[in-house]
VEXMARRO-374230 format. One record per residue (C-alpha): x negated, y negated, z negated; residue in three letters. Coordinates in pm, whole numbers, plus 50000, padded with zeros to 5 digits. Example, Ala and Ser with C-alpha at 12.3 -4.5 7.8 and 13.67 -1.06 7.14 Angstrom:
% VEXMARRO-374230
<pafi><u>48770</u><v>50450</v><w>49220</w><residu>ALA</residu></pafi>
<pafi><u>48633</u><v>50106</v><w>49286</w><residu>SER</residu></pafi>
***
This chain:
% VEXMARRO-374230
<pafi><u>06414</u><v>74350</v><w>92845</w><residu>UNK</residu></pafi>
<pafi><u>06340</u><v>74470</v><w>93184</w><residu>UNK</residu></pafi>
<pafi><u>06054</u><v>74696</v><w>93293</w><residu>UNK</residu></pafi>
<pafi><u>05795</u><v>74406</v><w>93388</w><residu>UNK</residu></pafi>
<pafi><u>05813</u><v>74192</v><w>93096</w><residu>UNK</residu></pafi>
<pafi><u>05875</u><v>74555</v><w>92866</w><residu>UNK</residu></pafi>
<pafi><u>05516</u><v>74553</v><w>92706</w><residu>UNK</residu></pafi>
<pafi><u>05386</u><v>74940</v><w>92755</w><residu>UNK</residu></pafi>
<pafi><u>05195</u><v>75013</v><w>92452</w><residu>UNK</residu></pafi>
<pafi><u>05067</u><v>75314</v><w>92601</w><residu>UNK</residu></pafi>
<pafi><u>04830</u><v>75123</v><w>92804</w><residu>UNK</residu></pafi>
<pafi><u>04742</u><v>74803</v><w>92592</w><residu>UNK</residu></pafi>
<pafi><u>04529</u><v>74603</v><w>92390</w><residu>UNK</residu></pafi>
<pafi><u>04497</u><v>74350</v><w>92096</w><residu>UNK</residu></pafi>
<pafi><u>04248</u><v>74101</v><w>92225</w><residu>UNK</residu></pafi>
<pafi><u>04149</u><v>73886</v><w>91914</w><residu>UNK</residu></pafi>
<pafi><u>03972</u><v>73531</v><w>91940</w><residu>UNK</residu></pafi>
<pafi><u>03746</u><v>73374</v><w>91735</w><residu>UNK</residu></pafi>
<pafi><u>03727</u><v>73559</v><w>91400</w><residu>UNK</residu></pafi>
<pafi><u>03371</u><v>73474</v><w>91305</w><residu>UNK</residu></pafi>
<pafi><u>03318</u><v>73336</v><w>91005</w><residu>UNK</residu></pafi>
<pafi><u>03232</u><v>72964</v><w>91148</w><residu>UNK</residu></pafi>
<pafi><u>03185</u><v>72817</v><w>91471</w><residu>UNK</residu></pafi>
<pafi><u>02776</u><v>72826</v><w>91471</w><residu>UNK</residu></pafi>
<pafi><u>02510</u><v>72895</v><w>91644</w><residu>UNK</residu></pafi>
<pafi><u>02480</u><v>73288</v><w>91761</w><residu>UNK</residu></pafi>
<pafi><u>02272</u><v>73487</v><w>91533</w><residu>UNK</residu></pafi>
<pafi><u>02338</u><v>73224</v><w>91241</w><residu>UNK</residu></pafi>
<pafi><u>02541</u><v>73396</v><w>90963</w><residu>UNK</residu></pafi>
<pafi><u>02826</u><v>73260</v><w>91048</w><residu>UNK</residu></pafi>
<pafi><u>02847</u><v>73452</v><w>91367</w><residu>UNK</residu></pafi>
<pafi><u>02938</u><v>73732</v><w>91190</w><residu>UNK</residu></pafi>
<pafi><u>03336</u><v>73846</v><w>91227</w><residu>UNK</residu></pafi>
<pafi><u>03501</u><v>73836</v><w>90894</w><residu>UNK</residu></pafi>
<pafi><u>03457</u><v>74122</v><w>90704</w><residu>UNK</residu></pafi>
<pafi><u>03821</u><v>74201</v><w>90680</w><residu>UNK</residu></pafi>
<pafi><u>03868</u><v>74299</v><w>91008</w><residu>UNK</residu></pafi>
<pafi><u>03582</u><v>74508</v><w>91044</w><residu>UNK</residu></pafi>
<pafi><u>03594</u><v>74872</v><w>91014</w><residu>UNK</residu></pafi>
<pafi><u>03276</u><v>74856</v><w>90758</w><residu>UNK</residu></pafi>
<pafi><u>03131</u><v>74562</v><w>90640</w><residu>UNK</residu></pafi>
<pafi><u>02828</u><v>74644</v><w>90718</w><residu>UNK</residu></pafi>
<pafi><u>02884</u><v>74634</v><w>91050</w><residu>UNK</residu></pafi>
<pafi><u>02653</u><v>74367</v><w>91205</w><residu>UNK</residu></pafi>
<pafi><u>02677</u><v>74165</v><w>91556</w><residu>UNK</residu></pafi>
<pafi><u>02370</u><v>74236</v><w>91779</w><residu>UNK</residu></pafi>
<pafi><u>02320</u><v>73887</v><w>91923</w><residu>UNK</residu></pafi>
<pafi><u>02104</u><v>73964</v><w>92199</w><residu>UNK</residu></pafi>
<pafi><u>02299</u><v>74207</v><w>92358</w><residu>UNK</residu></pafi>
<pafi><u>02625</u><v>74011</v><w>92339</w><residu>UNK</residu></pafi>
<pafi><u>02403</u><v>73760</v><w>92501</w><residu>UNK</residu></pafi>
<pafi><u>02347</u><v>73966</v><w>92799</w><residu>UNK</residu></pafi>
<pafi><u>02681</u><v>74058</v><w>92820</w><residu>UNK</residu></pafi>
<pafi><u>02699</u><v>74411</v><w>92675</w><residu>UNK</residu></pafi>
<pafi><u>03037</u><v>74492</v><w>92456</w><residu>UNK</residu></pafi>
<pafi><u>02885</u><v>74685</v><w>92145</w><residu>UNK</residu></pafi>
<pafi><u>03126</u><v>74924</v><w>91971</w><residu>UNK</residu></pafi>
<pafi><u>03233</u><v>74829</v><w>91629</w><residu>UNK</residu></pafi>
<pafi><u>03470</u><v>75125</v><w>91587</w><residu>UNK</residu></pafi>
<pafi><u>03683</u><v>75293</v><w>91832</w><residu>UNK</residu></pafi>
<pafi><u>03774</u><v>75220</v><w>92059</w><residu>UNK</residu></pafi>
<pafi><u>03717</u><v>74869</v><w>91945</w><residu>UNK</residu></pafi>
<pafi><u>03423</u><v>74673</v><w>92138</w><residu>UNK</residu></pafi>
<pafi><u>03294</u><v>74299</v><w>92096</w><residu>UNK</residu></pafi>
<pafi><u>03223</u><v>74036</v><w>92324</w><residu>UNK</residu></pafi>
<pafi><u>03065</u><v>73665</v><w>92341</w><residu>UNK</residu></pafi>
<pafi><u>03230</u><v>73434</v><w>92536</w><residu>UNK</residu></pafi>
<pafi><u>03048</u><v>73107</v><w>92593</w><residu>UNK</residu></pafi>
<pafi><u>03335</u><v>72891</v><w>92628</w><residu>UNK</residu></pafi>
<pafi><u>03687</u><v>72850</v><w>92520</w><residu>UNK</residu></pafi>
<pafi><u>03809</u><v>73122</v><w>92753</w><residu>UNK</residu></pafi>
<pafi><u>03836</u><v>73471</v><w>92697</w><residu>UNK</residu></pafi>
<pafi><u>03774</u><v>73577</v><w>93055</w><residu>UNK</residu></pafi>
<pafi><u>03521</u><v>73289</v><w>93170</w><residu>UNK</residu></pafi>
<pafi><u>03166</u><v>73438</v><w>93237</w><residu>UNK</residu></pafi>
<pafi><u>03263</u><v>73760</v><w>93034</w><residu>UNK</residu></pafi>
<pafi><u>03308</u><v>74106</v><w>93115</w><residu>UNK</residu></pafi>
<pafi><u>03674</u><v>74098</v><w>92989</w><residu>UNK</residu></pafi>
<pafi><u>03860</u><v>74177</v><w>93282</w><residu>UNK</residu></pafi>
<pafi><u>03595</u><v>74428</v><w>93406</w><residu>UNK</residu></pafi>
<pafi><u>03664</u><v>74618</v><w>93086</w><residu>UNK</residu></pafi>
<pafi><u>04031</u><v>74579</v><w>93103</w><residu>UNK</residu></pafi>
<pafi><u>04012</u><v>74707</v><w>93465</w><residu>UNK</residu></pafi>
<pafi><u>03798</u><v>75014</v><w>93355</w><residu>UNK</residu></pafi>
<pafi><u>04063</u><v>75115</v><w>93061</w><residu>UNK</residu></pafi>
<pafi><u>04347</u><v>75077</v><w>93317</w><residu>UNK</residu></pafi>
<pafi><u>04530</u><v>74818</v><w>93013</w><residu>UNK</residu></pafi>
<pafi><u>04881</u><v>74645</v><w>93168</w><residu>UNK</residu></pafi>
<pafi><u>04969</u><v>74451</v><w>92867</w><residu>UNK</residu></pafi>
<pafi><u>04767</u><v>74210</v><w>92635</w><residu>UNK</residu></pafi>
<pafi><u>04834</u><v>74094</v><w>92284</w><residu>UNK</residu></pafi>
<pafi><u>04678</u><v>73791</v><w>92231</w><residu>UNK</residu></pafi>
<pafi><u>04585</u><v>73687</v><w>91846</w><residu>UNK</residu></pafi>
<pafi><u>04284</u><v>73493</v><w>91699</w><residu>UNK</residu></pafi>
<pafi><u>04227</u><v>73211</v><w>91493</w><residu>UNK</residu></pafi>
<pafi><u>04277</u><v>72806</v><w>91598</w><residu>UNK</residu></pafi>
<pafi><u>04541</u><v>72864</v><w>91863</w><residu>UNK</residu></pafi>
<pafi><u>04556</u><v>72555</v><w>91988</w><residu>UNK</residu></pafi>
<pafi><u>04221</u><v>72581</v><w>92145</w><residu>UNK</residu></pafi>
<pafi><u>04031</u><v>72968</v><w>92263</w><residu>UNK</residu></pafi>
<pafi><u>04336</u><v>73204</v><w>92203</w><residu>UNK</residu></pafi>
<pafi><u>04592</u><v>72976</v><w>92450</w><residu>UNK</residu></pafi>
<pafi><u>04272</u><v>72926</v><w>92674</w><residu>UNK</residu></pafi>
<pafi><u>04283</u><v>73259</v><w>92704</w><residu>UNK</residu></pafi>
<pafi><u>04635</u><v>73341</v><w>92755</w><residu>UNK</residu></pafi>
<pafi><u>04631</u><v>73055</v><w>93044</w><residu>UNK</residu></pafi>
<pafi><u>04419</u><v>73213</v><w>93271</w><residu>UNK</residu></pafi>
<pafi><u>04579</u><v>73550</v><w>93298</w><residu>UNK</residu></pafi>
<pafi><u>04908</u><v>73386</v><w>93311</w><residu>UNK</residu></pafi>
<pafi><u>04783</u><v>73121</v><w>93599</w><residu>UNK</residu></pafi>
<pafi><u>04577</u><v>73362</v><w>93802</w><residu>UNK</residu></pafi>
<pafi><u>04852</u><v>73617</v><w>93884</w><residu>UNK</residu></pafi>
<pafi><u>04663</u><v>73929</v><w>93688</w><residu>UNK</residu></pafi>
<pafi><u>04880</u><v>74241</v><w>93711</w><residu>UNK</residu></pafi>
<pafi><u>04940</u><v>74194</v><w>93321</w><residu>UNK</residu></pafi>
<pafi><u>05222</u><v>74181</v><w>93092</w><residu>UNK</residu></pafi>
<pafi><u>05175</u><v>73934</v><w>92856</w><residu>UNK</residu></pafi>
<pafi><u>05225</u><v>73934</v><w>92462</w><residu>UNK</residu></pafi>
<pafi><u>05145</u><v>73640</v><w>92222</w><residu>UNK</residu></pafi>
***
């Protein structure tokens, strides 16, 4: 493997995708990530501040965000965060592939973003 596809794990992240409990309404119940992959379960999603955009800690340095659509990075702080933490390598996981998590592995991949990419 050469040194741009060579994931550095130094400066990456696991980006998961949609591992709520159902595909609802925000603030229903089934907004809520699965307990299993929550630090404590009784963590609980603030929906209004996802709403406005803010990425609420749920451990650390683990942080949540809503996106509105199938995309990761569309109308989400995702990349401004990335940016901020300096990250040069994504591993993409999440639940229903066929739909948000390759959504969000196309744009990166399409736009030119100065990642290496893991799926």
């Amino acid at each position: 493997m050469d040194s741009y596809t060579r994931p550095d794990w130094l400066r990456s992240v696991l980006l998961t995708i949609d591992v709520q409990r159902d595909f609802t309404i925000p603030g229903a119940e089934g907004s809520q990530i699965v307990n299993e992959l929550l630090p404590s379960p009784s963590i609980r999603l603030d929906t209004e501040s996802l709403l406005r955009g803010e990425l609420p800690p749920v451990g650390d340095p683990e942080w949540i965000i809503y996106k509105p659509r199938w995309g990761a990075f569309y109308r989400t702080r995702l990349e401004e965060r990335l940016q901020e933490l300096g990250v040069n390598t994504i591993v993409f996981s999440g639940c229903n592939f066929p739909n948000c998590p390759r959504t969000a592995l196309e744009l990166p991949l399409s736009s030119g973003d100065p990642y290496q990419r893991l799926l």
